[in-house]
Structure formats: C-alpha cells, structure tokens
N, C-alpha and C positions, 0 to 999 in steps of 0.2 A: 370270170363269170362262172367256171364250173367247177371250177377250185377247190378241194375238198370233196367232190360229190361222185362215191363211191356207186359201183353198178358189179352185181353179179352178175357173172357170164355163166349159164347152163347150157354145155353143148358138148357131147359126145366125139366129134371130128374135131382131127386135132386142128388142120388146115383151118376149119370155122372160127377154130377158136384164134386162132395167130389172128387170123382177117378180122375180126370183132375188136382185137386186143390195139390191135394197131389203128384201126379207124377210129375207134374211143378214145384212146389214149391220146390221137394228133388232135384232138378234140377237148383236151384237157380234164378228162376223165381219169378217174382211180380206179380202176381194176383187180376186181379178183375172178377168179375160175374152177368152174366145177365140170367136170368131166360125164355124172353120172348121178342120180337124182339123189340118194344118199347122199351123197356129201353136198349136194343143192340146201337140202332141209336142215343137215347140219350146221352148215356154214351161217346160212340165214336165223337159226337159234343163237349162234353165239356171236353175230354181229352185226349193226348196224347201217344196213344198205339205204341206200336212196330210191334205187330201180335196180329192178331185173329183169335180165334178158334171158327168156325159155325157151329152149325147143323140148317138144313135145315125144321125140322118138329117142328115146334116151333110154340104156342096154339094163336098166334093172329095173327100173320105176316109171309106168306111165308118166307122160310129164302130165298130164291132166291131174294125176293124185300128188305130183310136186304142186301145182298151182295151187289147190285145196290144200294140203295140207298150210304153203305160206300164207295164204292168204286167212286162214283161219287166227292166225294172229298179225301182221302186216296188213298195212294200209297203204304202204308204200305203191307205187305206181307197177305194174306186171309188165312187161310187155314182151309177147310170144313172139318166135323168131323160127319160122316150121318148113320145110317140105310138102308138108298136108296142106292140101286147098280146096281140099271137099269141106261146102258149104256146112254140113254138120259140123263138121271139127271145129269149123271156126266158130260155128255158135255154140258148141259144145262147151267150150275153152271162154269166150266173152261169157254166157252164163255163170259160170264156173268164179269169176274174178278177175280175168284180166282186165287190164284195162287198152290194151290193141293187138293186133294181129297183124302181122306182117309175113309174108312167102316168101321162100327161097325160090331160086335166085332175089338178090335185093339189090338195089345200086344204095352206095356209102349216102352219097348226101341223103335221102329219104328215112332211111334209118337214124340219123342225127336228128332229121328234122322232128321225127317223132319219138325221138326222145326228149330232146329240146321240149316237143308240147306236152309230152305226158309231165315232165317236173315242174313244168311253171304251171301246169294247173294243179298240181299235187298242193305247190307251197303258194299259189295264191289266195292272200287273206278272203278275198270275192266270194270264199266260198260261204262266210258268214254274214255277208252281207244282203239286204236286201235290195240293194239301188243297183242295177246294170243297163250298161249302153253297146248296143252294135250297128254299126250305121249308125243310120239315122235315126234308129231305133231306142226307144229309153224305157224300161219297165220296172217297178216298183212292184215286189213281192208281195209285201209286209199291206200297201196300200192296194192291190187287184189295179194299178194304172198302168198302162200301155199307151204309149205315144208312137208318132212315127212325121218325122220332121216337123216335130213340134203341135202336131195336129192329134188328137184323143183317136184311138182304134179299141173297137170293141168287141171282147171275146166272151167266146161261153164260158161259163164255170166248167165244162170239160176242155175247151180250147186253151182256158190258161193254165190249168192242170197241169198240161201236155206242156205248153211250154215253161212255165218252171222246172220241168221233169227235165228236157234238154237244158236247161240253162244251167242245175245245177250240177248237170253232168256234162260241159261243154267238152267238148274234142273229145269223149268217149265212146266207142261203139256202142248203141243200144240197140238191142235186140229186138224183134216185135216181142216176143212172149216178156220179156221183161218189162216192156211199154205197157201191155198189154195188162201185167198184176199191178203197177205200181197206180196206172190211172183208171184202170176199170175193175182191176179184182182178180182172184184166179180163177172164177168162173169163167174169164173168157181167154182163158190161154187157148192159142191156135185157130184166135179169130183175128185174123190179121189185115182184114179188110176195113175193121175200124181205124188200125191204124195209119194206112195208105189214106184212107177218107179225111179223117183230122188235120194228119199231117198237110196233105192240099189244101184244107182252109188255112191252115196257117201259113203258108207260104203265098196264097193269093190275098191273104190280108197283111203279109209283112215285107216280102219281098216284095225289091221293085221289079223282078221278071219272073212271075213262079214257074215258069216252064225251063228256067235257066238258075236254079236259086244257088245262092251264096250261104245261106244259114245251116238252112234244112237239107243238110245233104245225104243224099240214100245209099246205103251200101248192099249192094246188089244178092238180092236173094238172104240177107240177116237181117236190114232193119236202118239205124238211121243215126248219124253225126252230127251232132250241132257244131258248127263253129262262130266263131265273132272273129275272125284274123281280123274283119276289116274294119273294126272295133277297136285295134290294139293301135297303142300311140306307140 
C-alpha cells in the first residue's frame, strides 16, 4: 500500500530524525531527510515527494517561510511536526498551507494515522467529484441535494456553502479566518462567531447527536475538521 510513497523529513534533532525514519520506514515508507530549512527547499525543488514532515524551529530558516516557500509550488500534502503549541503557531502555520499539525511529544501510531489520511485525501479522485456520502448522509454539489437516511434535509444557500467548504476539504484543519473569506468574504475576518453559529446548524441538522458530532469536529481555539471515517468502506 505505501510503496513507492516518498515523504521528506524536516527536522533539526538528530534523535527526531532516527525516531521519524524508523516509524515511516516499518510503515513502508521512503524516506529522505533534511536537517535544516535550506536544504528542506532544496531538496523539495529537485524532487518529487508525496508528504512532508515539518518542524517549525529549524536553526536557519523559520519553518513557517519553509512551508511558504513549498507550498508556493507543491500541492502535495504538508504536515507540521512542532514543539510549538501556542494556539497562534498552529494557525499561523494551517493559514500558511499546511495541511495538519501535530505536537511534540507524539505517539507513533497517531502520526501514521495522519499521514495515512493526509495521502488518501491528497490522491483521492472525490475531490472532483460532485456526488459524496458520510453516514447516512448523501449530498450532491453540482445539484444543491442533501439527504440524510434517504429523507431531503434543507439548507441555506450560506449553510451549504459552508458545508461544501468542509467536504471539499475533508480531514483538513480549517481555520475560522479561513472559513470565514472563503464563505462570507474578507470583510468578516475575525468574526468568528458566525462560524460557531452555522457550524451548529449544521450539525443539528446532520448529525445524529450534535452535542456529540462525528462530522463537524472542532479543534479547539483554531476552528474545524470535517471528517466522513464513518463514510469510508
């Protein structure tokens, strides 16, 4: 399954780097390693990665300007790998391009798991599709339809906005301020109370427990995670 599927390691500590190389690797990953943001950028110009693994405190180059600089041509999946657990950094960094955040200390399995989901949603074709199902749920882009065990559920022209916006960024961190340009504008960056409000319409009209939701999951103090695990065959 992961056969061929190359991942740069950006990470300063050597000990980091052995522990990344060997959990990827029993994991059947290809590995290369960069020590220091320089050779991060370089490396990623002259070759063909799948994912990258950043940290952020790296001895020449913010990794915040390694992530901008990759991602200014990469579409490939980012995924930060930090010390830093102030809330800023991590939306600093999700603004920025990544596509997750994860704190040091980590346990192995977690970090697989999310590498695991960053690639299959990198390469699934879903993303040009208009037809998706989670649960019980079934929604039609292209048609404005939304079902929910076969029954019609009806949203606002801002409610389905919103949920397109997570669907077709499933398992990625989204930020309020980035919620906030893509469905209302950049007039209302740093109104984050709309999206607390939507989001709970959407969850009491799609989930079966919105006080417990499966979909619309919140990441505390940045903003919001769509997932469908329970969608996946």
């Amino acid at each position: 399954m992961t056969s061929g599927i190359s991942i740069l390691i950006v990470d300063d500590e050597v000990q980091m780097r052995r522990l990344l190389r060997t959990t990827l690797e029993n994991d059947g990953y290809k590995i290369t390693v960069a020590e220091n943001g320089s050779d991060a950028i370089r490396l990623s110009e002259s070759n063909r990665f799948d994912l990258v693994i950043l940290d952020l405190g790296l001895p020449d180059v913010d990794g915040r300007e390694v992530l901008k600089k990759i991602r200014s041509w990469a579409r490939y999946p980012i995924l930060i790998l930090s010390a830093r657990s102030d809330e800023q950094d991590i939306i600093s960094a999700l603004d920025a391009g990544a596509n997750d955040y994860l704190t040091k200390p980590f346990r192995g399995g977690e970090l697989i798991a999310r590498v695991r989901t960053a690639l299959r949603i990198f390469n699934s074709t879903s993303q040009k599709e208009s037809k998706f199902t989670f649960g019980t749920i079934a929604v039609d882009l292209d048609a404005h339809t939304i079902s929910k065990n076969n029954d019609p559920v009806k949203l606002t022209p801002t409610e389905f906005s919103l949920l397109a916006l997570f669907i077709r960024n499933e398992g990625k961190v989204l930020t309020h301020n980035y919620i906030l340009q893509q469905v209302w504008g950049p007039k209302f960056e740093g109104e984050s109370q709309y999206t607390r409000v939507y989001v709970g319409q959407l969850r009491k009209k799609l989930e079966d427990d919105s006080n417990n939701p499966v979909f619309f999951l919140t990441e505390s103090g940045i903003g919001y995670r769509f997932s469908d695990e329970l969608g996946q065959s």
